[in-house]
N, C-alpha and C positions, 0 to 999 in steps of 0.2 A: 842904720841900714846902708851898705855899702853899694853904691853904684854902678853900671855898666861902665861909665864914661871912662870912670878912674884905673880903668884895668884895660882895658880896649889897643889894639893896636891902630894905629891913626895911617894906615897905610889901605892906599886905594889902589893899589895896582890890579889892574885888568888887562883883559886878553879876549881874542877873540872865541865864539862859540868855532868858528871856521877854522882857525891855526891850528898846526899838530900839534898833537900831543907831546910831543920832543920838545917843542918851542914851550912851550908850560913849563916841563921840568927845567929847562936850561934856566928861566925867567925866575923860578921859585928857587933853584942852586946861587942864581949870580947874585941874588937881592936877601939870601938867606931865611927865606922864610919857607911856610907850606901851604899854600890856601893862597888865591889869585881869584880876584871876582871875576866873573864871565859878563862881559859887556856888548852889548847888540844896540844899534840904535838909540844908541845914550843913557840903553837903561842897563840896572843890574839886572841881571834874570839869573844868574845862577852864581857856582862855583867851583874851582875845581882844586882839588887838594892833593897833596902826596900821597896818601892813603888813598884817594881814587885812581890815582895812576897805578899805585904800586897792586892794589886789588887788581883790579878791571881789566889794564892792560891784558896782564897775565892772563886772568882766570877768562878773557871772551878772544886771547890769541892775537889780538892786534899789532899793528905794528906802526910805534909811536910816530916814526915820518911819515907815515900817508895817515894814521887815525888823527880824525879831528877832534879835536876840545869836548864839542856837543856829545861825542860819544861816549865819553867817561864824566864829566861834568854831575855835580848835585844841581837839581832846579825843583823846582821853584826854590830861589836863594828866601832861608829862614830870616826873618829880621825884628828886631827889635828896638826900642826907644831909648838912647842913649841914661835916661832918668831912671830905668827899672831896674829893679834891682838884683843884684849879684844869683841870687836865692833864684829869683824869677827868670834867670839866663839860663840856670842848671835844671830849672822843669823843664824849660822849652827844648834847651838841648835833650835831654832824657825821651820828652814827648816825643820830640820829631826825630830822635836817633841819628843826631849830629853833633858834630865833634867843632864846628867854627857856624858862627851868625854874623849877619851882616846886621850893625849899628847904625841906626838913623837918629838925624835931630827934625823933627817937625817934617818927615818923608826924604829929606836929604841926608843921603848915604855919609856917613864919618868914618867907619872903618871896620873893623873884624874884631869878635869877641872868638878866643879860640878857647878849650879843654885847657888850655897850659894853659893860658890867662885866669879860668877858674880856678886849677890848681892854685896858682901864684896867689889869690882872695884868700883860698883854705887855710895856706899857710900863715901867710898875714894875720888873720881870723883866729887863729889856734898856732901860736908859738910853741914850740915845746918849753 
């Protein structure tokens, strides 16, 4: 049984629930990824993904230089125990209808389990 750990990306960049929206996308463009954890106070509380800008913005009219983070952002940030298993990341995402989880070891945040990274298990899993 294949692990979260082993497929996880180990990247903890955050951003404020306060910063614009703009500043997200530029942060997720220049570091090449899509998902940026939402950090307030030291803690995670949420996240914000290309898929909620590219939604949200649009569909509620905002406009990414004055919209803040908080407004398009997922929260409560989903999470799970780096030990569990691959299978057990694709309920929780299924269940909770998200596409990235936030990875913890012993409540300490490690990094992001995203939809690609499942796919990347699948493949692995079932070569052709």
């Amino acid at each position: 049984m294949e692990k979260i750990h082993n497929y996880m990306a180990e990247s903890l960049l955050s951003i404020s629930p306060t910063e614009s929206i703009l500043s997200a996308s530029h942060l997720m463009h220049d570091n090449e990824i899509h998902a940026l954890l939402v950090e307030e106070s030291g803690e995670y509380i949420g996240i914000i993904t290309s898929q909620d800008i590219n939604q949200k913005v649009v569909s509620e009219n905002l406009d990414p230089e004055k919209g803040q983070v908080a407004a398009v952002m997922s929260f409560p940030l989903v999470k799970l125990e780096s030990q569990e298993s691959m299978e057990r990341a694709a309920q929780v995402m299924r269940d909770h209808c998200v596409h990235h989880l936030g990875v913890t070891e012993h409540g300490q945040m490690l990094g992001i389990l995203s939809i690609t990274d499942y796919h990347k298990y699948l493949v692995r899993k079932h070569p052709k």
